[in-house]
C-alpha positions as CSV (number, residue, x, y, z in Angstrom):
1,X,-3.8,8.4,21.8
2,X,-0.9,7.1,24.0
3,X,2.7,6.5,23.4
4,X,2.0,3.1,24.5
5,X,-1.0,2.5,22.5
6,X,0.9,3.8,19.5
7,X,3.9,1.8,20.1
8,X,2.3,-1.3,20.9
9,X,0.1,-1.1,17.5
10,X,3.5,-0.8,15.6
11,X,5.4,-3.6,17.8
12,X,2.4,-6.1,17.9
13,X,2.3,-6.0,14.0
14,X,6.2,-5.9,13.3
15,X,6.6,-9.2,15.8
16,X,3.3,-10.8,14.3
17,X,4.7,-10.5,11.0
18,X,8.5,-11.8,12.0
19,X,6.6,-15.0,13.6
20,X,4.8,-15.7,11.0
21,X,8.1,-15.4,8.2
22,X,9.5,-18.8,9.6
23,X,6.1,-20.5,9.0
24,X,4.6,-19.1,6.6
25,X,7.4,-19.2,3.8
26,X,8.4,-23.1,4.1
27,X,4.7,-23.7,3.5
28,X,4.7,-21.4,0.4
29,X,7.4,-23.1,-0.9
30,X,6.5,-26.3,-0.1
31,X,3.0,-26.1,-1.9
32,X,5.1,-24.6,-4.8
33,X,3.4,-21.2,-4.8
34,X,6.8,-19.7,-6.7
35,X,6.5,-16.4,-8.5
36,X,6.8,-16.6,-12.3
37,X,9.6,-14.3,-13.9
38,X,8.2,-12.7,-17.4
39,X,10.6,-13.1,-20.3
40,X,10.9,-9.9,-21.6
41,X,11.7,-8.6,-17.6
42,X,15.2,-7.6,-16.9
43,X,17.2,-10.4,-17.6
44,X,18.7,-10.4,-13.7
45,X,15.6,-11.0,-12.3
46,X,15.5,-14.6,-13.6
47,X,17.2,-16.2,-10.8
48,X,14.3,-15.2,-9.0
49,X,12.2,-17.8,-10.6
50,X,10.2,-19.8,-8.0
51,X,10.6,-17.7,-5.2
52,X,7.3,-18.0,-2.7
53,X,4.6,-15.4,-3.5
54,X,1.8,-14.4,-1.7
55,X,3.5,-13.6,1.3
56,X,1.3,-10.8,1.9
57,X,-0.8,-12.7,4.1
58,X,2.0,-12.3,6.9
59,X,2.0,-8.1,6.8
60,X,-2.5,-8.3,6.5
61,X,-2.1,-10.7,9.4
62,X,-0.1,-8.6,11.8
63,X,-2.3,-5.5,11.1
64,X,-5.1,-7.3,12.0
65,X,-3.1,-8.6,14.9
66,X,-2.4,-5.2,16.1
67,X,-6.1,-3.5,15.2
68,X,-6.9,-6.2,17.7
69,X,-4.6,-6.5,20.3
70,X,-2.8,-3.4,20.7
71,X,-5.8,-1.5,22.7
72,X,-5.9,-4.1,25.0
73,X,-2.2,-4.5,25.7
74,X,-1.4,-0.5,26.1
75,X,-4.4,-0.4,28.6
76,X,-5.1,2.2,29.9
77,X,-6.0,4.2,26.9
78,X,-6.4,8.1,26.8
79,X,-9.6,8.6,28.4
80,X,-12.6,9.4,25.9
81,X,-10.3,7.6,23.0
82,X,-12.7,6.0,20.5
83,X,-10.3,3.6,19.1
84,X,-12.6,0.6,17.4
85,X,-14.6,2.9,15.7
86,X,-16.3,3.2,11.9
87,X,-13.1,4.4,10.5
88,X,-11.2,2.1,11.9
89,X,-13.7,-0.9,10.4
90,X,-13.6,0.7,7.0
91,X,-10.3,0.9,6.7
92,X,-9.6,-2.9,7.5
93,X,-12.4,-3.4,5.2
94,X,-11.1,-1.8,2.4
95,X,-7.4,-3.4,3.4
96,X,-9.3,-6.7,3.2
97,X,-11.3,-6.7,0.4
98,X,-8.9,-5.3,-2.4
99,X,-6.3,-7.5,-0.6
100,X,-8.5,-10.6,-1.3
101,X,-9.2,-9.6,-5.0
102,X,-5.2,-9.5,-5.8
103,X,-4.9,-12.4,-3.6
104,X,-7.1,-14.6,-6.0
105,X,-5.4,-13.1,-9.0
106,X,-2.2,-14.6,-7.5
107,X,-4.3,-17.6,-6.4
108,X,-5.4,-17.7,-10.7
109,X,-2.3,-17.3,-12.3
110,X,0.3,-19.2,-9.3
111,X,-1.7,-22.2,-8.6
112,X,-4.2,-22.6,-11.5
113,X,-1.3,-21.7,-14.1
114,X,-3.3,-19.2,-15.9
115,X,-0.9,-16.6,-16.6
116,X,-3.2,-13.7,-16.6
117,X,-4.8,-14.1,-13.8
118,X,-8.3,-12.4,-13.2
119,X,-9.4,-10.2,-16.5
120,X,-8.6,-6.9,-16.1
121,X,-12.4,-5.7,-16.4
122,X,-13.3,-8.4,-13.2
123,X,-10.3,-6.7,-10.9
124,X,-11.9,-3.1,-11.9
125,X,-15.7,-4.2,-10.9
126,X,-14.4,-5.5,-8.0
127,X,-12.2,-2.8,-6.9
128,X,-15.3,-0.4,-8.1
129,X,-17.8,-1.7,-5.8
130,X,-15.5,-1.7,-2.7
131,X,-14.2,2.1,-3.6
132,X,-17.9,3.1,-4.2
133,X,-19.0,1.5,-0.8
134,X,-16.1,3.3,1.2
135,X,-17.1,6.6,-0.7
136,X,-21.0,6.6,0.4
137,X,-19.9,5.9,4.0
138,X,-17.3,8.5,3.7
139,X,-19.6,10.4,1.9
140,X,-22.3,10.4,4.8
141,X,-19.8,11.8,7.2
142,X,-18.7,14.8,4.6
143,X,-18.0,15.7,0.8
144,X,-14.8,18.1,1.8
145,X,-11.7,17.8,0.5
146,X,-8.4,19.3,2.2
147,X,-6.1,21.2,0.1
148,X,-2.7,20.5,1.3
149,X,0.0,23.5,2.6
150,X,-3.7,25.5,3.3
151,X,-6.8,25.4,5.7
152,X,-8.8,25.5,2.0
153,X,-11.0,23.0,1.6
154,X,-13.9,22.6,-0.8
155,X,-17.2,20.3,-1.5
156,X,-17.7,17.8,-4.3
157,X,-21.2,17.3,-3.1
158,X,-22.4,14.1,-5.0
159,X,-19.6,13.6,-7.2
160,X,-17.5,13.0,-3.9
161,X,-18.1,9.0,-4.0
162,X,-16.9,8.7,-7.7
163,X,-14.1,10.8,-6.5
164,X,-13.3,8.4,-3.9
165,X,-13.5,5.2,-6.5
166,X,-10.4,7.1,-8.6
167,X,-8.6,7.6,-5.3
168,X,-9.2,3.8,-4.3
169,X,-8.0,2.8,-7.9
170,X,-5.2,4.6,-8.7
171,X,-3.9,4.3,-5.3
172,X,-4.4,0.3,-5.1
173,X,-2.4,0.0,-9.0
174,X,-0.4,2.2,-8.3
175,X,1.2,0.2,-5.4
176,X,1.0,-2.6,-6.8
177,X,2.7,-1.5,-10.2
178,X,6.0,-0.3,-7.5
179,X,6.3,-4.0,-6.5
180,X,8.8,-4.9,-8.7
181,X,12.3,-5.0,-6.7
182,X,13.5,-6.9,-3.5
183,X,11.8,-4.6,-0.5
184,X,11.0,-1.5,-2.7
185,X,7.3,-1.7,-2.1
186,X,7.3,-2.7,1.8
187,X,10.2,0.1,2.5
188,X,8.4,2.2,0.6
189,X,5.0,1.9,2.3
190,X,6.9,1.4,5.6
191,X,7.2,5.4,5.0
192,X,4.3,6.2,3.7
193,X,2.5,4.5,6.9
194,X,4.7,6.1,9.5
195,X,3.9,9.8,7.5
196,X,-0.2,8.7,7.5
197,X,0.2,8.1,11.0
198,X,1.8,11.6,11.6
199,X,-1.0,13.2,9.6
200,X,-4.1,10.8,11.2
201,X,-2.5,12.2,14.3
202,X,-2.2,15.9,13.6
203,X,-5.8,16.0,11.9
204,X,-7.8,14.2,15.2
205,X,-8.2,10.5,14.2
206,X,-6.9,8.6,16.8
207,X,-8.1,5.3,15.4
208,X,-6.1,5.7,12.0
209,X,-3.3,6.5,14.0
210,X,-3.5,3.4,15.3
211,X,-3.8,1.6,12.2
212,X,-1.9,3.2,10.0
213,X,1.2,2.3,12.6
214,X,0.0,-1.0,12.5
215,X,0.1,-1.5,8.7
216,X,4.1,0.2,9.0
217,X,4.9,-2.1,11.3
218,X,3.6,-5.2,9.6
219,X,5.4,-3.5,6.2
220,X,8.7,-3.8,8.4
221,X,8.6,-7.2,9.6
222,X,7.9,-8.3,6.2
223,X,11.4,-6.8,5.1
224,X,12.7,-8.7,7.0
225,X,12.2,-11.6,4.9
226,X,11.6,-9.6,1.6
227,X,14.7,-7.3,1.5
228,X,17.6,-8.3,-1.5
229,X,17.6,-11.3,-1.8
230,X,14.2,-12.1,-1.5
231,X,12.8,-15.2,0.6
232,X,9.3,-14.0,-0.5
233,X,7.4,-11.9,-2.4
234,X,4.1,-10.2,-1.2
235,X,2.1,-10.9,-4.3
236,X,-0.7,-8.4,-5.7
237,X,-2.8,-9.3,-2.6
238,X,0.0,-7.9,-0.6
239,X,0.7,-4.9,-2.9
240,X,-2.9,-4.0,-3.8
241,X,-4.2,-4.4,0.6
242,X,-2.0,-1.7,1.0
243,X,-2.9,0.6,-1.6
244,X,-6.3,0.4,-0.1
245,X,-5.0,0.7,3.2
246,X,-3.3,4.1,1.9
247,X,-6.1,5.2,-0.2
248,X,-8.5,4.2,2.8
249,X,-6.7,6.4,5.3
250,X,-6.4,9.1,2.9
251,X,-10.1,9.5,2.2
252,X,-11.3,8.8,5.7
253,X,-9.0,11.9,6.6
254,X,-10.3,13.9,3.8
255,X,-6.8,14.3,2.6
256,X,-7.1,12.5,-1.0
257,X,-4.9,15.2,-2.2
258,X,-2.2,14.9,0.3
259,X,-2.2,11.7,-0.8
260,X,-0.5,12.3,-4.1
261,X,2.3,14.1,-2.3
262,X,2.8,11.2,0.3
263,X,2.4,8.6,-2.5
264,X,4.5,10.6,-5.0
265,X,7.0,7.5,-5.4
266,X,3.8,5.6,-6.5
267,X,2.5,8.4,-8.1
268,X,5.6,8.5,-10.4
269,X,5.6,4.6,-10.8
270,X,2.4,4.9,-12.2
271,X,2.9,7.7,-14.8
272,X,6.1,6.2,-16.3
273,X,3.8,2.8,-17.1
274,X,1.2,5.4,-18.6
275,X,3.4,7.2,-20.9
276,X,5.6,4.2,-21.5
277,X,1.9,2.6,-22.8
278,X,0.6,5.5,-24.6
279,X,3.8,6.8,-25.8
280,X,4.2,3.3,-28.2
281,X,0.7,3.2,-28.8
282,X,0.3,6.8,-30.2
283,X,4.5,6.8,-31.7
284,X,5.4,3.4,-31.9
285,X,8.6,4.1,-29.2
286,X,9.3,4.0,-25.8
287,X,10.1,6.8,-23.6
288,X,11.7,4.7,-21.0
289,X,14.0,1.4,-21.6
290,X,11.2,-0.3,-19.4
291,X,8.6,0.6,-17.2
292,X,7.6,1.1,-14.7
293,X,10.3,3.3,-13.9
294,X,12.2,1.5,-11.6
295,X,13.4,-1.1,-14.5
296,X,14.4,2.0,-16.3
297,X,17.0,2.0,-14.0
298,X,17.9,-1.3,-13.5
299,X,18.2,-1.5,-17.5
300,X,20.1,1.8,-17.3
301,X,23.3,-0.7,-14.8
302,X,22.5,0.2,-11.4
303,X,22.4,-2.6,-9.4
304,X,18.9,-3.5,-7.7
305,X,19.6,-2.8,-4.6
306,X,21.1,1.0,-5.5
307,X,17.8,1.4,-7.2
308,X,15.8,0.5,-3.9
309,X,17.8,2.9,-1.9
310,X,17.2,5.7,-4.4
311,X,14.0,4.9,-3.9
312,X,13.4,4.9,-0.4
313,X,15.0,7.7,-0.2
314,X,12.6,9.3,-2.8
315,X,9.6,8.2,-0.5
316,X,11.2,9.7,2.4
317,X,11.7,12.6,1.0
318,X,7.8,12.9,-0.2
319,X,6.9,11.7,2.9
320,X,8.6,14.7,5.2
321,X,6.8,17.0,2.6
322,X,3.6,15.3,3.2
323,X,3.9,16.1,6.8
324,X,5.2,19.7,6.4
325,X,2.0,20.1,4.0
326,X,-0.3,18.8,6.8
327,X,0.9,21.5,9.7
328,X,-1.9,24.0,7.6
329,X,-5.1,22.2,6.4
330,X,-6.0,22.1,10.3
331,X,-8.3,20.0,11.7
């Protein structure tokens, strides 16, 4: 893996994506694909109404872009690099498919007008079958998990596919629960990407290296356009293709756990929507004065875009750990 190969899979995909912001978004808005603003949100966010959605396609576009291009224009490559390889094709499978399942829920509930989009129980079969696929490929390769800050690992044997379909899951929700604020989602994955790339690297996978800078890059060009204010919004096909990006890089690298310390800004997303849930279920009050946990804040008077910065910053932060706790699992 070359400087040039790696830079030229982050540049293809960050100019990709910025070319297709100036096209793409007048023909969003022009077919009236505007994002809908629920009522009982935070009362700011109203002004937002009718904002283009599904701008995900530009960020999915430049990856594949870059997956394609960028080992042709960095030629020559490091000698003996296999760069197209079955890693590689999982991973843009996985970014594919889950990114087509939320793209039709936005496709339901934006176009058709049917608020709910797909049922809950046809996202999780979908998602299922895809995570399952991913974990029997992975599966035939290796059961090990890496413990992170070690060289431990250990085997889950046949339970290592199921394992996989929880990783693929809560990764892909748990993303797309964080897209809730002008750029905190793309920022946020912008960091997580760059930190997967650092791991893909240290751990011998030249070809997730590769992708994983591609999917950054594509997360920064779409900033661009998505930063405060908004000229478009990714969508759940955006949000969700790069959950299973993450959660794909995370199990081809047998680093599911790292992922949790990468992914902590997600990871903490998540949890506040759980105990907001369970904690009104089970008491009949809320913890939090909205989840997930970044309207807690926004209800709590700090501006959005303070809240995005906190939170960025929060990513960054897990990120570096990430890295640090990579330098000892080895290869």
């Amino acid at each position: 893996m070359t400087p040039g190969l790696m830079a030229a899979s982050f540049l293809t995909s960050l100019v990709v994506t910025m070319l297709l912001g100036p096209i793409v978004i007048p023909v969003l808005r022009r077919l009236k694909f505007g994002q809908t603003i629920r009522a009982e949100g935070p009362q700011t966010h109203r002004k937002k109404q009718g904002t283009p959605t599904m701008g995900g396609i530009m960020f999915v576009a430049g990856t594949v872009a870059a997956v394609v291009l960028a080992p042709l224009i960095a030629r020559p490559v490091a000698a003996g690099a296999r760069l197209w390889d079955w890693e590689l094709l999982l991973a843009m499978v996985m970014t594919l498919g889950v990114g087509l399942i939320g793209f039709a829920d936005d496709y339901i509930k934006v176009v058709l007008k049917r608020s709910l989009g797909l049922r809950a129980r046809e996202k999780l079969v979908a998602q299922t079958l895809l995570a399952l696929a991913l974990g029997l490929f992975a599966y035939a390769q290796g059961s090990l998990v890496r413990v992170p800050f070690t060289g431990w690992t250990f085997d889950l044997h046949a339970f290592y596919p199921a394992f996989v379909v929880l990783v693929v899951l809560s990764a892909s929700n748990a993303v797309n629960l964080t897209d809730g604020l002008d750029g905190l989602c793309a920022g946020a994955s912008l960091l997580s990407f760059l930190a997967y790339a650092g791991v893909a690297y240290i751990l011998g996978h030249p070809s997730l290296v590769m992708f994983s800078l591609a999917v950054a890059g594509g997360a920064l060009g779409f900033l661009r356009f998505n930063r405060h204010p908004a000229q478009v919004f990714m969508g759940d096909g955006g949000s969700m293709s790069l959950g299973g990006a993450l959660a794909s890089v995370a199990v081809l690298t047998h680093t599911e756990l790292l992922l949790v310390i990468i992914g902590g800004l997600y990871v903490l997303e998540a949890l506040s929507d759980i105990i907001q849930v369970a904690s009104f279920r089970l008491l009949g009050r809320r913890v939090f004065r909205m989840a997930p946990l970044h309207h807690h804040f926004e209800l709590a008077g700090w501006p959005e875009e303070k809240v995005v910065r906190r939170f960025w910053l929060t990513a960054a932060v897990f990120s570096a750990i990430g890295i640090w706790a990579v330098g000892g699992m080895g290869r």
